[in-house]
N, CA, C and O atoms as a GROMACS GRO file, in nm:
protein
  548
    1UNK      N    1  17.485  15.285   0.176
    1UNK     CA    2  17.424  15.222   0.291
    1UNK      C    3  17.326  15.118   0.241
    1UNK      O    4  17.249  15.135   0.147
    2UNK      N    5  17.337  14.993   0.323
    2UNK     CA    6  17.264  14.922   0.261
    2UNK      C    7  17.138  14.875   0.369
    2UNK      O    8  17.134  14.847   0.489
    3UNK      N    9  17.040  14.885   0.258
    3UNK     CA   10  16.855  14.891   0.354
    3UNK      C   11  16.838  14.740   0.402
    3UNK      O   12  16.931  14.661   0.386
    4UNK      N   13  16.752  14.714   0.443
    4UNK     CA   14  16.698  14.569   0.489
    4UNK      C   15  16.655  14.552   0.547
    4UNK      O   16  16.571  14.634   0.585
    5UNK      N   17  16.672  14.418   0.615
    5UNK     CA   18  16.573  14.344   0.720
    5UNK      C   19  16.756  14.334   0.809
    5UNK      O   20  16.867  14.300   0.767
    6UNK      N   21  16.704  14.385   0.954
    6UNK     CA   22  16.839  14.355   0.997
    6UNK      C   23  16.866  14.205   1.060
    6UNK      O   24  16.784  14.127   1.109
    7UNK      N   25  16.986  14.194   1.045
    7UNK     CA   26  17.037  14.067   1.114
    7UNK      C   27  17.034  14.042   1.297
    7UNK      O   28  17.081  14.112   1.387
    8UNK      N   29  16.952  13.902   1.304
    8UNK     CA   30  16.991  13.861   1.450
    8UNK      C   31  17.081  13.735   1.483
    8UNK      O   32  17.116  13.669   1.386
    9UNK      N   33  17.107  13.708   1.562
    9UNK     CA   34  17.187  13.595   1.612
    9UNK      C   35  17.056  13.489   1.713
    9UNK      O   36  16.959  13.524   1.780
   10UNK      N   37  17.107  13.367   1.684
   10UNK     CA   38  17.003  13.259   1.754
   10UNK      C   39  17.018  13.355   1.933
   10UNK      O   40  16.933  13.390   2.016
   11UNK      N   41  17.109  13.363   1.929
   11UNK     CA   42  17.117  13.353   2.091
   11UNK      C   43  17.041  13.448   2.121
   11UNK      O   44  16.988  13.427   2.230
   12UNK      N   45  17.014  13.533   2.079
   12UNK     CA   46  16.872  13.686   2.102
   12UNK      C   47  16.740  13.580   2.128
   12UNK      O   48  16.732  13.474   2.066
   13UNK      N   49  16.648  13.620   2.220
   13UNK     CA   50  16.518  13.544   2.284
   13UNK      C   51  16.441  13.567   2.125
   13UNK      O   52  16.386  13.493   2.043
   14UNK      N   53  16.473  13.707   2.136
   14UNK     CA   54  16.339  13.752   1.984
   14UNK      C   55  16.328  13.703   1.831
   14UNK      O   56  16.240  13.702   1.745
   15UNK      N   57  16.534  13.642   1.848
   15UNK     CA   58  16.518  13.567   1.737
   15UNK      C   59  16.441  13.393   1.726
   15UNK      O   60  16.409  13.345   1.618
   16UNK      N   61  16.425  13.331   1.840
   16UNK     CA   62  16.353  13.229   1.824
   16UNK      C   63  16.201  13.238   1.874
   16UNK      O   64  16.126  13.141   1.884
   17UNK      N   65  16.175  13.344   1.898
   17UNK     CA   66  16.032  13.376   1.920
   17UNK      C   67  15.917  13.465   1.837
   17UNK      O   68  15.924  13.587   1.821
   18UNK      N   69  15.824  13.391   1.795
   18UNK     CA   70  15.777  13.467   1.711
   18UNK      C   71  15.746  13.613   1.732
   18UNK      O   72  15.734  13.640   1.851
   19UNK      N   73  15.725  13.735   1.633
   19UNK     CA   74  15.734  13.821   1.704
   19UNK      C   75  15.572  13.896   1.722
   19UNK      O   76  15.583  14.018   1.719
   20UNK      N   77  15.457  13.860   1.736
   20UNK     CA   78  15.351  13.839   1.858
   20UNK      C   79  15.310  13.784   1.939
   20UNK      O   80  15.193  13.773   1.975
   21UNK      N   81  15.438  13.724   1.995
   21UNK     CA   82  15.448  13.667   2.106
   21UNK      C   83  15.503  13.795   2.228
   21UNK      O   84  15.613  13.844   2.207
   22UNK      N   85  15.438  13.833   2.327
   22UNK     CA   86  15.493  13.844   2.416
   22UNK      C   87  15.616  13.818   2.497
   22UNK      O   88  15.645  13.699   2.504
   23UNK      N   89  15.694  13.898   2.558
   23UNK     CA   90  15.820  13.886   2.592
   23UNK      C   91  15.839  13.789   2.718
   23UNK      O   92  15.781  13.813   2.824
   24UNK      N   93  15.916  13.685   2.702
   24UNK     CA   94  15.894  13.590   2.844
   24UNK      C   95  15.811  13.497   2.793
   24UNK      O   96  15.769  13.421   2.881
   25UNK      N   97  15.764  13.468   2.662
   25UNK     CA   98  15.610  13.385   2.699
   25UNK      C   99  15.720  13.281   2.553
   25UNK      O  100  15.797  13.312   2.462
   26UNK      N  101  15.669  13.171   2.604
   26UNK     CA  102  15.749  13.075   2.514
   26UNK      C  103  15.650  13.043   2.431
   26UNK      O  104  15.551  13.054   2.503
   27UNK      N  105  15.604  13.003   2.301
   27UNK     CA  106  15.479  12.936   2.250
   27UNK      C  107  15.506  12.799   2.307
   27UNK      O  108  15.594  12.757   2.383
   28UNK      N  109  15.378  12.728   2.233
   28UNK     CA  110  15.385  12.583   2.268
   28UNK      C  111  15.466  12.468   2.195
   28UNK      O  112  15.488  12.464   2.074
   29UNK      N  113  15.503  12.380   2.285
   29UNK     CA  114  15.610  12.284   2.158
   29UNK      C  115  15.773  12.376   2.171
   29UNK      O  116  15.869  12.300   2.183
   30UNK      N  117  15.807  12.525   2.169
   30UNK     CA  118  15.939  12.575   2.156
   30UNK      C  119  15.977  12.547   2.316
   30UNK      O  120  15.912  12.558   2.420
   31UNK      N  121  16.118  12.503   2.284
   31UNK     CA  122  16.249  12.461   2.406
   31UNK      C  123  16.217  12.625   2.410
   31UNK      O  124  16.169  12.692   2.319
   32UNK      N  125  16.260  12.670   2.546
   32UNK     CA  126  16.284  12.779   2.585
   32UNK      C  127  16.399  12.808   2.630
   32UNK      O  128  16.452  12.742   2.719
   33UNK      N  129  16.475  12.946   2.554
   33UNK     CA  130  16.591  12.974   2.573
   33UNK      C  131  16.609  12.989   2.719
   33UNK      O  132  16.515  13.004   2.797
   34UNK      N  133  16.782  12.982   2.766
   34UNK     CA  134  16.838  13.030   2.844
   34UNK      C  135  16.798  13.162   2.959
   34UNK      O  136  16.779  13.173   3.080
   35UNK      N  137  16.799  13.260   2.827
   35UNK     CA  138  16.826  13.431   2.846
   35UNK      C  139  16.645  13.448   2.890
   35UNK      O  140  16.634  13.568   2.917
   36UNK      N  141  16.521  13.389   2.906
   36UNK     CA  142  16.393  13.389   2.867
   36UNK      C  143  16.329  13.371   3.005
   36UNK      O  144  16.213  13.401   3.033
   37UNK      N  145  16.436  13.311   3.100
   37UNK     CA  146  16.386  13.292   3.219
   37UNK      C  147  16.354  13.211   3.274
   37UNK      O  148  16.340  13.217   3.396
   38UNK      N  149  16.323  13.080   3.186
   38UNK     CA  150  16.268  12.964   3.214
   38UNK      C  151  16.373  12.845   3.226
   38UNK      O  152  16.434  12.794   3.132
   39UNK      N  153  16.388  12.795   3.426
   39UNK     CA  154  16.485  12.719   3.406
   39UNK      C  155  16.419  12.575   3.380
   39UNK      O  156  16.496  12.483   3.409
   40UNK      N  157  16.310  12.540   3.339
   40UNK     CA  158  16.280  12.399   3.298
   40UNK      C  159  16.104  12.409   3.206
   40UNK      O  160  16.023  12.500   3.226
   41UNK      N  161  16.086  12.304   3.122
   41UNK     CA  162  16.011  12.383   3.018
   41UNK      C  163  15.867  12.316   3.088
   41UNK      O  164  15.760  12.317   3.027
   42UNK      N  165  15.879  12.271   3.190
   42UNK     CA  166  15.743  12.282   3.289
   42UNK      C  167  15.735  12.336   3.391
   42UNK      O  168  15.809  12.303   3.485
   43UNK      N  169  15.669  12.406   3.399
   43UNK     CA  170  15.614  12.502   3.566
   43UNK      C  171  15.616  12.438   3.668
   43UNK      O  172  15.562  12.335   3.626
   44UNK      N  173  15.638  12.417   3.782
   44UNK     CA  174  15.657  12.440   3.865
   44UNK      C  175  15.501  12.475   3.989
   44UNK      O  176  15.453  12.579   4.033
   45UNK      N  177  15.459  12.290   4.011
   45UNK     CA  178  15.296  12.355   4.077
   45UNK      C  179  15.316  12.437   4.193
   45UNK      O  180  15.416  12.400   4.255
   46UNK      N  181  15.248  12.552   4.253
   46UNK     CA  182  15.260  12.600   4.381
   46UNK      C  183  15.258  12.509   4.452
   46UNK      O  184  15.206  12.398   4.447
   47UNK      N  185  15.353  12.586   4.562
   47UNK     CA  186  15.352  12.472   4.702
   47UNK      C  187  15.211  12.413   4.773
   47UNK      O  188  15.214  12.301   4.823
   48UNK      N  189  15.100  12.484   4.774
   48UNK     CA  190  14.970  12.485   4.858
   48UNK      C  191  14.906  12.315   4.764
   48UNK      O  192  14.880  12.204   4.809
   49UNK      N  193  14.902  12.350   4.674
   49UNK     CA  194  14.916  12.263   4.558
   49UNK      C  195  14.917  12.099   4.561
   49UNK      O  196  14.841  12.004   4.540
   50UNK      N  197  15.096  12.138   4.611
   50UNK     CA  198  15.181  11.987   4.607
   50UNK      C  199  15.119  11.964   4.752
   50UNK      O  200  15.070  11.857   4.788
   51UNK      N  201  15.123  12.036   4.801
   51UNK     CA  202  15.097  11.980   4.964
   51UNK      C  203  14.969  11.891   4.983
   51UNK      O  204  14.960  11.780   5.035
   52UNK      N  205  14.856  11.985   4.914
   52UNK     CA  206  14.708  11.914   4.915
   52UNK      C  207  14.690  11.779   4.849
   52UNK      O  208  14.625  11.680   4.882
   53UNK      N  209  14.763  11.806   4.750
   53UNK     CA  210  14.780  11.666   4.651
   53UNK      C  211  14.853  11.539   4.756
   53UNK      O  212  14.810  11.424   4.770
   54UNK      N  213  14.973  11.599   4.822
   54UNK     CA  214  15.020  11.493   4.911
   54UNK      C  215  14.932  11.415   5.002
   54UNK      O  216  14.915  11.293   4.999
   55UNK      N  217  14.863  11.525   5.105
   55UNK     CA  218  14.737  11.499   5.185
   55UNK      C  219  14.650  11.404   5.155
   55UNK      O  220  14.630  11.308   5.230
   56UNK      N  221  14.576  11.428   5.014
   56UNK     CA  222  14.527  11.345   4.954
   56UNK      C  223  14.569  11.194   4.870
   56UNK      O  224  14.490  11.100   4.864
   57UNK      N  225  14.674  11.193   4.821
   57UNK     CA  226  14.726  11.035   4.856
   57UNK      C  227  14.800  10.985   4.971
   57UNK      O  228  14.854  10.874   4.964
   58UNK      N  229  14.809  11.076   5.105
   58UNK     CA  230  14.863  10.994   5.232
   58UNK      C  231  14.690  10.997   5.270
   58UNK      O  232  14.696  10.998   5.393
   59UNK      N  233  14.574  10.998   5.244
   59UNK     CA  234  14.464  10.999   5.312
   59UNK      C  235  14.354  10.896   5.158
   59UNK      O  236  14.231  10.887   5.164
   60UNK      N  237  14.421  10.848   5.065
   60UNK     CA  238  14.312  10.765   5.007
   60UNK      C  239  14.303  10.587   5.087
   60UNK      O  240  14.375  10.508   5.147
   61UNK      N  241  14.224  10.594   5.059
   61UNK     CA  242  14.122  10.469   5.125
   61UNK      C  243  14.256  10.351   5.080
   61UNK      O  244  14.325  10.274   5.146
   62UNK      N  245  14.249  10.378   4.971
   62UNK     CA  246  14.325  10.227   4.865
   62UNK      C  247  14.459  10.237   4.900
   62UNK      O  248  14.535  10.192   4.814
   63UNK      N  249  14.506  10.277   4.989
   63UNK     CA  250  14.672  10.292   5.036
   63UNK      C  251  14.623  10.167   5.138
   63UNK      O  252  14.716  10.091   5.112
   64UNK      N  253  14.566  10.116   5.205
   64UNK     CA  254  14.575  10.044   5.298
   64UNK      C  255  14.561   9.940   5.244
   64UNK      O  256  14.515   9.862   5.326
   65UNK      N  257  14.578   9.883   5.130
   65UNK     CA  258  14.610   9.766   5.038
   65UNK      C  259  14.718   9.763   5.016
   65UNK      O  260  14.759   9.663   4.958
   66UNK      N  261  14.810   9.868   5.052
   66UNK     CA  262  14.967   9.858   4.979
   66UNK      C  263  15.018   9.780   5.082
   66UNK      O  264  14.964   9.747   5.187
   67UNK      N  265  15.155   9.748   5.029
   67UNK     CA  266  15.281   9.675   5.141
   67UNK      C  267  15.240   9.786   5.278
   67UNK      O  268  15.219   9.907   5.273
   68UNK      N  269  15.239   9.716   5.366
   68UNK     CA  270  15.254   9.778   5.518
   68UNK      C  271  15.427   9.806   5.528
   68UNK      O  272  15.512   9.719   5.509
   69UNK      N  273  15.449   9.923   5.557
   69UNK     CA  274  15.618   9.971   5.635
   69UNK      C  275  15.578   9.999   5.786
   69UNK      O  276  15.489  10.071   5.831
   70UNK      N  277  15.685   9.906   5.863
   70UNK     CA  278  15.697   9.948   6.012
   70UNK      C  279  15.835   9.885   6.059
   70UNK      O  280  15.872   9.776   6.016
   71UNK      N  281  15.914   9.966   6.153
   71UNK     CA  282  16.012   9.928   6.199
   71UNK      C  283  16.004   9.791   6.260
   71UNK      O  284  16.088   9.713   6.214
   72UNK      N  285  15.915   9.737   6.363
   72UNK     CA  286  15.914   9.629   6.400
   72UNK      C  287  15.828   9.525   6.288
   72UNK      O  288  15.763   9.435   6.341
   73UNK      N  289  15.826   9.529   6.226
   73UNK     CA  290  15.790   9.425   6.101
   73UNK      C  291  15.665   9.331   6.143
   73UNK      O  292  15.656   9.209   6.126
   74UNK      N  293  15.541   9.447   6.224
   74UNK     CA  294  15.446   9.377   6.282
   74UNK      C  295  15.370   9.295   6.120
   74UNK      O  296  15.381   9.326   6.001
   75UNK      N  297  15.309   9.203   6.180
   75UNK     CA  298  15.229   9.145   6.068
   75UNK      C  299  15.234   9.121   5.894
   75UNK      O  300  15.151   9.116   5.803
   76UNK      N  301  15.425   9.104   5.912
   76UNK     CA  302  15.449   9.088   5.822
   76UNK      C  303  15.515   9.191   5.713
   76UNK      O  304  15.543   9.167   5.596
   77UNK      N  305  15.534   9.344   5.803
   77UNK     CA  306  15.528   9.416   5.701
   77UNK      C  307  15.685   9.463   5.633
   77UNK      O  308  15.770   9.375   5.652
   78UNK      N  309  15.719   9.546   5.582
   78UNK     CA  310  15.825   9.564   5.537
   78UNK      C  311  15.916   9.695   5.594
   78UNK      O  312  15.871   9.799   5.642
   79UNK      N  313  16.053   9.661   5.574
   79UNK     CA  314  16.147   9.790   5.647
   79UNK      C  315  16.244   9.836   5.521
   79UNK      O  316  16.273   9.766   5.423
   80UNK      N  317  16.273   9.933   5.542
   80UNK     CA  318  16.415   9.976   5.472
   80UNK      C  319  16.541   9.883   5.574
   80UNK      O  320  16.553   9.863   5.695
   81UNK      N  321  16.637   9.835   5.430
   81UNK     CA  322  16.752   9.812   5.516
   81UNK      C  323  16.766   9.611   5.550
   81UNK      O  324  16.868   9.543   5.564
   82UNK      N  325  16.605   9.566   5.553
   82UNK     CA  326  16.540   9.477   5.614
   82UNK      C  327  16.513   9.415   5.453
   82UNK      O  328  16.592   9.354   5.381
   83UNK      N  329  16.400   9.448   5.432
   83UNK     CA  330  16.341   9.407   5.305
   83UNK      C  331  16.416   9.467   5.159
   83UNK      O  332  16.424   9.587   5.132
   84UNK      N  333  16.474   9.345   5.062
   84UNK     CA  334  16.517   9.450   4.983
   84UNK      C  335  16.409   9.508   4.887
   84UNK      O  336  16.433   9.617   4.836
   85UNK      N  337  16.318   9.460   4.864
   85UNK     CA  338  16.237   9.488   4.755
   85UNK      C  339  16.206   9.643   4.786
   85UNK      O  340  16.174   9.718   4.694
   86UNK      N  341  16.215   9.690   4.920
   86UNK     CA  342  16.184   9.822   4.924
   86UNK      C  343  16.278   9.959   4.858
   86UNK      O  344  16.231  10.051   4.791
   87UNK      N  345  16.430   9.939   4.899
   87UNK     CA  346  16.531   9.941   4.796
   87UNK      C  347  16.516   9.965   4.702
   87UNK      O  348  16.560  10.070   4.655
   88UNK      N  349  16.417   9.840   4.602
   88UNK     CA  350  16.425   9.792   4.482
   88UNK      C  351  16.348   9.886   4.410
   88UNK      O  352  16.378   9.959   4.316
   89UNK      N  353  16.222   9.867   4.488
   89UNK     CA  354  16.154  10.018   4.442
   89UNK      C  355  16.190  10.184   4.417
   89UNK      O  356  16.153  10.278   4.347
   90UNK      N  357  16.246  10.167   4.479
   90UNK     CA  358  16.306  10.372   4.522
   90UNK      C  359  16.434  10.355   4.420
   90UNK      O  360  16.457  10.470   4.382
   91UNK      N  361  16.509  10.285   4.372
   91UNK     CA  362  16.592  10.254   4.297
   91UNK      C  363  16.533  10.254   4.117
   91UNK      O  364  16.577  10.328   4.029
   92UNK      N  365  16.428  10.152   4.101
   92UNK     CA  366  16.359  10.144   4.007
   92UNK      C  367  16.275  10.301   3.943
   92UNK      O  368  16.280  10.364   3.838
   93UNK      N  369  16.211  10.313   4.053
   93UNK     CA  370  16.147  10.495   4.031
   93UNK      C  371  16.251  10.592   3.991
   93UNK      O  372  16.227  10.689   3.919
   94UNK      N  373  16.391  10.558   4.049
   94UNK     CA  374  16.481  10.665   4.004
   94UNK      C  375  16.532  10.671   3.891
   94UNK      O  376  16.540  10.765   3.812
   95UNK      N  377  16.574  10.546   3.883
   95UNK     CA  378  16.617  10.522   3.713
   95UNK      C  379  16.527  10.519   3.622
   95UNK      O  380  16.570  10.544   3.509
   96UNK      N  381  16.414  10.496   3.632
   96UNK     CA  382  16.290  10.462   3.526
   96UNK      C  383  16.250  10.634   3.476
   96UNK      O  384  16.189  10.671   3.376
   97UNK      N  385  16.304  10.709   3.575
   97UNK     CA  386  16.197  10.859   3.590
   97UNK      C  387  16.377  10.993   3.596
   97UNK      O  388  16.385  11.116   3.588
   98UNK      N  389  16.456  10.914   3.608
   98UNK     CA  390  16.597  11.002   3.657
   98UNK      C  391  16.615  11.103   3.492
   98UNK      O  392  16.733  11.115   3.459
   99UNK      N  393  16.537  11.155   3.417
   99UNK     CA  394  16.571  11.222   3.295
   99UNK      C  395  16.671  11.364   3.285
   99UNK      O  396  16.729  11.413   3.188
  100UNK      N  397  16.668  11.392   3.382
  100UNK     CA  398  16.772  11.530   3.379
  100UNK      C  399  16.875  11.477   3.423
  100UNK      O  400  16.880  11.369   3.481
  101UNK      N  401  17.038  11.612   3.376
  101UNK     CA  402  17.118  11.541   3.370
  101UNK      C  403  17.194  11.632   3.501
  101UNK      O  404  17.297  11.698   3.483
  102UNK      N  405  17.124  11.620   3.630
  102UNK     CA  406  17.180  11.610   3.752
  102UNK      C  407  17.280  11.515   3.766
  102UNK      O  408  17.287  11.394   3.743
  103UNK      N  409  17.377  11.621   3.821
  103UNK     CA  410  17.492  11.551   3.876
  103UNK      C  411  17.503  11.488   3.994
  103UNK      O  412  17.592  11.405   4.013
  104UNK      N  413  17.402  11.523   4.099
  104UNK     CA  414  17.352  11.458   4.262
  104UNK      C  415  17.228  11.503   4.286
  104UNK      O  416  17.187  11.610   4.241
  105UNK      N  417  17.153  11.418   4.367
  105UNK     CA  418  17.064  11.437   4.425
  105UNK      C  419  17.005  11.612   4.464
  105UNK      O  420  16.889  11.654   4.456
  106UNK      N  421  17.131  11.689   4.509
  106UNK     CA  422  17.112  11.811   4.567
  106UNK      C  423  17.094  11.889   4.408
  106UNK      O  424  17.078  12.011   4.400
  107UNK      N  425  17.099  11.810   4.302
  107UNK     CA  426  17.024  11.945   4.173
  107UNK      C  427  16.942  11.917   4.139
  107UNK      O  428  16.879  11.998   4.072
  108UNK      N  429  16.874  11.756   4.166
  108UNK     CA  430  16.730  11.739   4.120
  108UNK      C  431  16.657  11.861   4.133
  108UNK      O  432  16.724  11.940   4.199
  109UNK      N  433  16.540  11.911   4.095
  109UNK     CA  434  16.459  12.000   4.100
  109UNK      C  435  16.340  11.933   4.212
  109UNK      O  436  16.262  11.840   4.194
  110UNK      N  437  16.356  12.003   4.310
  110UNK     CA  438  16.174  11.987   4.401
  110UNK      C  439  16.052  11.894   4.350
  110UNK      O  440  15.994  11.799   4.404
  111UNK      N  441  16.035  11.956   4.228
  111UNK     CA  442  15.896  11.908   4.163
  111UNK      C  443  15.910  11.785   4.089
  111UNK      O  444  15.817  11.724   4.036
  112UNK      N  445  16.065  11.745   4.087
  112UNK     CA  446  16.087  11.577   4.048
  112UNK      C  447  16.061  11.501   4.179
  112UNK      O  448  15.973  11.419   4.206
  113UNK      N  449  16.154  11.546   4.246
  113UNK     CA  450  16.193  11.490   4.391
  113UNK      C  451  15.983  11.480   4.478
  113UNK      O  452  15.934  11.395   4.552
  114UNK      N  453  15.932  11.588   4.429
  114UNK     CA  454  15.781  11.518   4.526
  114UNK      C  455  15.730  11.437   4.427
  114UNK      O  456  15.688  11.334   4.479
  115UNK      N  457  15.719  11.437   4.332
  115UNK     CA  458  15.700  11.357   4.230
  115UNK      C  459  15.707  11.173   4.220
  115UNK      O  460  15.623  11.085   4.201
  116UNK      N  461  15.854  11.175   4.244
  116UNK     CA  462  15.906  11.112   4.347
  116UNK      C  463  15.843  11.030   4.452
  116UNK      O  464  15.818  10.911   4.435
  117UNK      N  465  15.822  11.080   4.537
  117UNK     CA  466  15.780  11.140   4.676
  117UNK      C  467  15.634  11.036   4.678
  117UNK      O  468  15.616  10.937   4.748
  118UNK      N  469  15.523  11.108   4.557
  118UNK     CA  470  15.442  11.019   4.523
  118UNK      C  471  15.385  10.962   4.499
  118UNK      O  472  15.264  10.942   4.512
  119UNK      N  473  15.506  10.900   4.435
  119UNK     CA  474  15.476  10.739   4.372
  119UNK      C  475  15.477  10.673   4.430
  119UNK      O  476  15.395  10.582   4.418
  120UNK      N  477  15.618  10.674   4.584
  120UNK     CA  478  15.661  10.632   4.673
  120UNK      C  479  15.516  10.570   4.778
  120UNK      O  480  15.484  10.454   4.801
  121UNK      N  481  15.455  10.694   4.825
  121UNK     CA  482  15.285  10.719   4.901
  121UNK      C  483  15.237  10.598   4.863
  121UNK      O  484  15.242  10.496   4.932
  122UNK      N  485  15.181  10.610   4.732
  122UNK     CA  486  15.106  10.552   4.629
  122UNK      C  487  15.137  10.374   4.565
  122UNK      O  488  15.080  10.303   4.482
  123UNK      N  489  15.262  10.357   4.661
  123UNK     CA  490  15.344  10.177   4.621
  123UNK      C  491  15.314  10.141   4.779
  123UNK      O  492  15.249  10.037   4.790
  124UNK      N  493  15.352  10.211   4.921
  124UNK     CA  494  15.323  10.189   5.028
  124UNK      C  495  15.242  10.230   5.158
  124UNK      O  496  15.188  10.341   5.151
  125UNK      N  497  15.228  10.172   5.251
  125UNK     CA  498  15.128  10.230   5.328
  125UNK      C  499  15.222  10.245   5.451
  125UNK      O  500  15.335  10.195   5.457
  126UNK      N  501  15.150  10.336   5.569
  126UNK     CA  502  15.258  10.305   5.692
  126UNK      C  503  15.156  10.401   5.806
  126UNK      O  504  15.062  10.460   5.752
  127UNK      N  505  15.168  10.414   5.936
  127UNK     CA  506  15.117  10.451   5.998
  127UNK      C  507  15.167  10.630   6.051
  127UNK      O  508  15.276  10.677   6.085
  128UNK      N  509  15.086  10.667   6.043
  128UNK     CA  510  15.075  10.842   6.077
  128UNK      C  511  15.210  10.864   6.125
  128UNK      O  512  15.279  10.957   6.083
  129UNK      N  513  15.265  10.751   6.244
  129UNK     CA  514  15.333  10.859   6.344
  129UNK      C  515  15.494  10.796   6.294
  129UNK      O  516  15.591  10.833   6.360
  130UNK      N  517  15.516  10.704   6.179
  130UNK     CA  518  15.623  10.683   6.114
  130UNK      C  519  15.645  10.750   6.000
  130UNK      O  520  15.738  10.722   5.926
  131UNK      N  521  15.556  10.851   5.976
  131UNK     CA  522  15.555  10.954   5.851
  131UNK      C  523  15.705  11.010   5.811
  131UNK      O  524  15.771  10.985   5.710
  132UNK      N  525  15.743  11.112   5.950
  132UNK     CA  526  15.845  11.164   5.904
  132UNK      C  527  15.993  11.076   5.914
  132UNK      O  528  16.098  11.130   5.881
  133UNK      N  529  15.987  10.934   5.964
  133UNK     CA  530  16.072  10.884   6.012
  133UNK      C  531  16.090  10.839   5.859
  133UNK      O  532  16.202  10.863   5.815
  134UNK      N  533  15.994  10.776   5.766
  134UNK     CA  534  15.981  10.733   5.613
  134UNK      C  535  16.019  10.824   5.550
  134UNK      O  536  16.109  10.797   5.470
  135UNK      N  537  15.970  10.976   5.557
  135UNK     CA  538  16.018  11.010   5.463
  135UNK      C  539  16.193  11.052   5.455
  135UNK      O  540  16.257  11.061   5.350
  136UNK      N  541  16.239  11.069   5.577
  136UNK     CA  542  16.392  11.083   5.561
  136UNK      C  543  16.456  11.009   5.522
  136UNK      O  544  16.554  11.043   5.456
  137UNK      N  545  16.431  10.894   5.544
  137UNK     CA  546  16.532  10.750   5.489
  137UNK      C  547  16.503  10.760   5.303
  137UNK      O  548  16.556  10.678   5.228
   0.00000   0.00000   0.00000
């Protein structure tokens, strides 16, 4: 019989993790396996979170310097559909920022997609009660 140190295979969590590390807990800098639980190697902010953060750039002062969006294009301002530069933008953010290798829109992950979301806030301005009409398009 022969003594030793026994053999693991990469694909075991414990073989790429040091072993005082805690189970589940990735160190810093290591890709995290598959089998480990972790489907992306950044967390994921709570919802209460993303929401407040949203609040707070649909409510900073300095948004009312951005391009104006309104369906009737009062005072100059800009539309989807109408203006292309708006297009140009949401196009530009996607490709500049598109790093995972989603196959459609429906696998992006949430926390890209508000992310997303904004930058979007944060390039334009628009009035309260066209909120949800902006964000669907």
């Amino acid at each position: 019989m022969q003594q030793g140190r026994p053999h693991m295979t990469l694909s075991e969590p414990s073989a790429m993790a040091p072993s005082f590390a805690p189970p589940g807990v990735v160190p810093p800098g290591a890709v995290p396996h598959a089998s480990v639980g972790c489907s992306s190697a950044v967390p994921a902010a709570p919802a209460p979170y993303v929401r407040r953060r949203e609040d707070a750039l649909l409510r900073a002062p300095s948004r009312r310097n951005q391009p104006h969006l309104h369906p009737d294009k009062i005072s100059g301002a800009l539309w989807f559909g109408i203006d292309p530069e708006v297009h140009a933008f949401i196009r530009a953010t996607w490709q500049g920022n598109y790093w995972g290798s989603w196959a459609s829109w429906n696998f992006v992950p949430p926390e890209k997609k508000d992310q997303w979301w904004h930058a979007f806030i944060q390039h334009y301005y628009w009035d309260d009660q066209f909120h949800d009409e902006i964000y669907l398009k």
